[in-house]
C-alpha distance (Angstrom), angle and dihedral (degrees) to the residues before:
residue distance angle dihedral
X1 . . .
X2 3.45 . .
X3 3.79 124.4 .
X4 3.26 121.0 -117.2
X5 3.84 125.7 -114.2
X6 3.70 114.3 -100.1
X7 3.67 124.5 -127.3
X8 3.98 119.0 -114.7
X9 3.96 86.3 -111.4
X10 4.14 92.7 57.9
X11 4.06 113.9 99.3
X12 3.50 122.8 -102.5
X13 3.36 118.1 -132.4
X14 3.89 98.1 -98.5
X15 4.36 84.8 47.7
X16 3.85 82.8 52.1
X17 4.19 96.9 54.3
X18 2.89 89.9 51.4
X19 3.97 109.0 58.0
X20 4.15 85.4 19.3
X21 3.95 88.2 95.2
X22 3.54 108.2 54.7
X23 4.23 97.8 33.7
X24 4.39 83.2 55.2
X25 3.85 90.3 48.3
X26 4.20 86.7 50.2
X27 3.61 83.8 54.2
X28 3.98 98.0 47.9
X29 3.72 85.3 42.7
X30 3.95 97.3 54.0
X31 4.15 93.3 41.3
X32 3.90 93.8 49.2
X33 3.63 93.3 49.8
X34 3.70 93.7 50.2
X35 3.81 132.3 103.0
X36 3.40 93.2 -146.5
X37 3.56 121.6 38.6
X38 3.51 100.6 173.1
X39 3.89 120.0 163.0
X40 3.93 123.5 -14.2
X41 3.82 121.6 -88.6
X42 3.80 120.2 -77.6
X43 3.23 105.7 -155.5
X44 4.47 118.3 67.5
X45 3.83 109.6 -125.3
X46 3.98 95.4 -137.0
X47 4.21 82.6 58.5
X48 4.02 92.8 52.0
X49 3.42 89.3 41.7
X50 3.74 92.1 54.7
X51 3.93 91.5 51.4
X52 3.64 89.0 47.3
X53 4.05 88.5 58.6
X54 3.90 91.8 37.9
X55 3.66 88.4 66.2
X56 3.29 107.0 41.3
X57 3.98 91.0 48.6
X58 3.52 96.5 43.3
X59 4.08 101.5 30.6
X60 3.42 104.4 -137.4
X61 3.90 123.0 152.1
X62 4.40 114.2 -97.1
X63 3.98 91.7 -108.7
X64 3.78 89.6 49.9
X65 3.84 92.8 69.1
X66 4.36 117.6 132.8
X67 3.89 105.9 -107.1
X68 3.87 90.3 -115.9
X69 4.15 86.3 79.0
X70 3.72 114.4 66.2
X71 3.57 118.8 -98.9
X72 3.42 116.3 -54.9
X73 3.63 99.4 -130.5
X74 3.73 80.0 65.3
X75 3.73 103.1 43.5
X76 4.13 84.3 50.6
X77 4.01 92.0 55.0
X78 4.09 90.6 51.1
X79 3.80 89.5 49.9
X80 4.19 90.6 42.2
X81 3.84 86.1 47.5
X82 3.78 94.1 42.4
X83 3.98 91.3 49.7
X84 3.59 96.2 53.4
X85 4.22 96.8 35.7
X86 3.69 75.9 61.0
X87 3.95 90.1 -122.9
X88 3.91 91.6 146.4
X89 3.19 94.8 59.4
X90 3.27 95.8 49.1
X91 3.60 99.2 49.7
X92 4.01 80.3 53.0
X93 3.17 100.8 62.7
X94 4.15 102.9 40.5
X95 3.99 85.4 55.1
X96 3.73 94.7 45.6
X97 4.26 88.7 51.1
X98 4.03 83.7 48.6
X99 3.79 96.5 53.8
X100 3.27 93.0 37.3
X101 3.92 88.3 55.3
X102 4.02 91.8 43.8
X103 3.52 86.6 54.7
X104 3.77 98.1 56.0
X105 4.21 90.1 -108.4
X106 4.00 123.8 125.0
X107 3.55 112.2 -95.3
X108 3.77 89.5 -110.2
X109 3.93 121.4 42.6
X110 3.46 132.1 -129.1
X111 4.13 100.6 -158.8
X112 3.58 126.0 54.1
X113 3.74 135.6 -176.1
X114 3.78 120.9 -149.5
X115 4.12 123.2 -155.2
X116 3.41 143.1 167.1
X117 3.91 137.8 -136.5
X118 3.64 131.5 -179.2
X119 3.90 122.4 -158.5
X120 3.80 135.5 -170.5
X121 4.03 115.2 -120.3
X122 2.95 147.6 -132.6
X123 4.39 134.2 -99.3
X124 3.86 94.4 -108.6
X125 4.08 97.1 52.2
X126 4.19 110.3 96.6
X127 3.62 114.4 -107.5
X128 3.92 89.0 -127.4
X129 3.76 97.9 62.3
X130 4.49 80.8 49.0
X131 3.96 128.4 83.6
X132 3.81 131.5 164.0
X133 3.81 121.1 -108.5
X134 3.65 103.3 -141.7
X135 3.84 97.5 -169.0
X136 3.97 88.9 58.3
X137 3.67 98.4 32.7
X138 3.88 89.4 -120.8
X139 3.84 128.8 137.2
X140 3.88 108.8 -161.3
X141 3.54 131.0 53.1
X142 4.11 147.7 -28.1
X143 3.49 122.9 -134.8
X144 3.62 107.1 -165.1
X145 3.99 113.2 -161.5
X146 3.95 129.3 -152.6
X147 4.26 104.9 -163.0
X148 3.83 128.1 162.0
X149 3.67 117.0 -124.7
X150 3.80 96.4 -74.9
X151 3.67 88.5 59.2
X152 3.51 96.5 -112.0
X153 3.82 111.4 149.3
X154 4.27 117.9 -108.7
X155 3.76 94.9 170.7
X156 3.84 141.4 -16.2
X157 4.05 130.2 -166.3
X158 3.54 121.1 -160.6
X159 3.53 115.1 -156.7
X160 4.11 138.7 156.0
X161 4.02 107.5 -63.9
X162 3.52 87.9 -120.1
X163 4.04 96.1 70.5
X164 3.31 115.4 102.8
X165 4.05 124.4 -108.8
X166 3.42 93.8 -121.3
X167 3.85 89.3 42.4
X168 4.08 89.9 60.5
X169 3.72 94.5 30.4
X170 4.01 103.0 70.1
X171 3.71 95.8 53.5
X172 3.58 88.7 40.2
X173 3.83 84.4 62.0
X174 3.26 94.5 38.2
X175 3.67 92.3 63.6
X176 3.27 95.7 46.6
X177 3.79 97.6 56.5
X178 3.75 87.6 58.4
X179 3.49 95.1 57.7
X180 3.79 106.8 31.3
X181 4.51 106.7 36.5
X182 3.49 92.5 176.4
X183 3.77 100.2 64.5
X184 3.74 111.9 103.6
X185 3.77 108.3 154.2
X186 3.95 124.9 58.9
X187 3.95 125.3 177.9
X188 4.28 109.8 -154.2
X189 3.99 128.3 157.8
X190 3.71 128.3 -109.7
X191 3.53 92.2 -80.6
X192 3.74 88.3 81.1
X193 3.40 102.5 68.5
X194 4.07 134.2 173.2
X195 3.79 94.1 -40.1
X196 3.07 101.2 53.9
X197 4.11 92.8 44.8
X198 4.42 96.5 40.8
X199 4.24 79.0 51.4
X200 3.48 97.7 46.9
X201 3.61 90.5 48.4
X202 3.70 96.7 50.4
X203 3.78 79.7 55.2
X204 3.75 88.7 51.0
X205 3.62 96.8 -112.9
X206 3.90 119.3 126.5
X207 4.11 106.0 -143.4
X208 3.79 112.7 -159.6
X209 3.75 123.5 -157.6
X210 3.80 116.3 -137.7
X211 3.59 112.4 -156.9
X212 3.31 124.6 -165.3
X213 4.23 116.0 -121.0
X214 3.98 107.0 -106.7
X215 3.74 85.7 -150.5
X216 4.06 93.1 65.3
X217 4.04 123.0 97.5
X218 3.47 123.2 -155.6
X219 3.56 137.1 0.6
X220 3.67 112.2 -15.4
X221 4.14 125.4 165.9
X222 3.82 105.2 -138.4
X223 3.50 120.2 -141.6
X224 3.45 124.2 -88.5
X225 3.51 96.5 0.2
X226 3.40 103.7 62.8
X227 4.33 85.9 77.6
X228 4.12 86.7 70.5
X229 3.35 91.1 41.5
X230 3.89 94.9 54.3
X231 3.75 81.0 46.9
X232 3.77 94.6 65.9
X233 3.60 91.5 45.6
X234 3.76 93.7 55.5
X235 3.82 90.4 55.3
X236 3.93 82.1 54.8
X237 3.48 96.4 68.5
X238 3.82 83.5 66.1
X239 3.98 106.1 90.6
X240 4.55 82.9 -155.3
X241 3.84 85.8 60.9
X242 4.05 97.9 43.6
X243 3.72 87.3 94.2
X244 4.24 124.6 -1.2
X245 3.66 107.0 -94.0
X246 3.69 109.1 172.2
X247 3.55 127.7 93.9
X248 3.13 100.0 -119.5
X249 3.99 138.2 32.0
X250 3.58 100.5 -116.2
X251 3.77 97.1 52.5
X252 4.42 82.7 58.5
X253 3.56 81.1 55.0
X254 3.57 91.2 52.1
X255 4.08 90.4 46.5
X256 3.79 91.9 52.1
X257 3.88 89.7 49.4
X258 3.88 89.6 54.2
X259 3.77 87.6 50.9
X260 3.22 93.1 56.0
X261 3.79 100.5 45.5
X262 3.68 88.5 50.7
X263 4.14 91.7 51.1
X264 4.13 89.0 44.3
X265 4.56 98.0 46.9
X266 3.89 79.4 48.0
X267 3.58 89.8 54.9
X268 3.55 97.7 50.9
X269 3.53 92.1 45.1
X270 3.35 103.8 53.1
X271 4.51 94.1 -120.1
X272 3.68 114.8 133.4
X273 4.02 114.1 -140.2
X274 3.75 114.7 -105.1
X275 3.45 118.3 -112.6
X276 3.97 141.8 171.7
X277 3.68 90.0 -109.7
X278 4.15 112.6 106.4
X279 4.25 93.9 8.5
């Protein structure tokens, strides 16, 4: 029979050795420490994987899946599973260590830069978990990103539009310094104001605001901060992230991680990311 031809969001081979290792130990993990073991999974992790991806790139709803992925009540209990194991985050942070490596940077930064982006959303996401950013003129929510100073993501919160920066930003931090102790230096705008720098301090981190020079016109990328902001407009180019369409904030989380994995395996392998530009 034939194979079917893969979409431009499936792994290649080299994308698949690399995440291969820690989505099989999941699986080893979760069997062992069942009661039951019963009989081996159905379904081929690269092929979940790949619907996973397919939706986030392309946007469309779980039950719209094509028939080549497995069903998509089962592709939406790996990435449930995944999400709460952890797994993304995981998979995050051996990637970012890798590119970081490739590009002649210690595994584990020093610098950070800390941003802010709030989104509109979509019918199916509860009011509660929503709030209106009145500085943007958004109601919705934030998602508030941690990257080092290759833009590669160390943390994100998603939280109703209508929290604060600073509100986000501290806990943000505060996760970050558990996972990362030699980061001492973080670049942020005005929004995150003497909270945000006393905490970060406490946590020995020094946060520097980078204002922007009331004298310039136009369009002008300010230092520093213009890495997180490239960030957000990476996860743009993923039609999942246009607006927030999960139910709840921790599975946007999750979507932003698998954005991010995606960008990072291409890296390292050398693929570009398809896009509607030049077809």
């Amino acid at each position: 029979m034939t194979q079917p031809r893969p979409y431009p969001s499936d792994l290649s081979d080299a994308r698949w050795a690399l995440v291969e290792p820690v989505l099989t130990a999941w699986r080893t993990h979760r069997r062992a420490g069942a009661l039951d073991i019963g009989r081996p999974p159905e379904h081929d992790l690269r092929t979940v994987l790949n619907a996973i991806l397919y939706v986030n790139r392309t946007g469309i709803p779980w039950r719209y899946l094509p028939h080549e992925y497995p069903p998509w009540q089962t592709v939406y209990a790996y990435f449930r599973d995944w999400q709460k194991d952890g797994v993304f985050e995981q998979l995050t942070s051996l990637l970012r260590r890798h590119v970081r490596v490739a590009a002649g940077r210690d595994p584990d930064p020093s610098a950070c830069v800390i941003d802010a982006q709030s989104v509109k959303t979509s019918a199916n996401v509860p009011a509660t978990s929503q709030g209106y950013d009145a500085g943007k003129k958004i109601a919705g929510r934030k998602r508030s990103i941690i990257t080092d100073t290759l833009g590669l993501l160390l943390a994100v919160l998603v939280t109703a539009a209508g929290i604060s920066d600073s509100a986000a930003g501290l806990p943000l931090l505060t996760q970050v310094a558990a996972t990362q102790p030699a980061l001492a230096k973080a670049w942020a705008d005005s929004a995150y104001r003497t909270t945000v720098i006393e905490g970060a301090a406490a946590l020995g981190i020094d946060v520097e605001v980078v204002t922007r020079d009331p004298a310039t016109k136009g369009f002008t990328p300010l230092p520093r901060r213009w890495v997180a902001e490239r960030t957000l407009g990476w996860l743009m180019l993923r039609r999942r992230l246009t607006r927030d369409y999960e139910a709840l904030p921790t599975r946007s989380e999750a979507m932003i991680h698998i954005a991010m994995i995606d960008l990072m395996a291409r890296r390292l392998t050398g693929e570009n990311t398809p896009t509607w530009r030049g077809t």
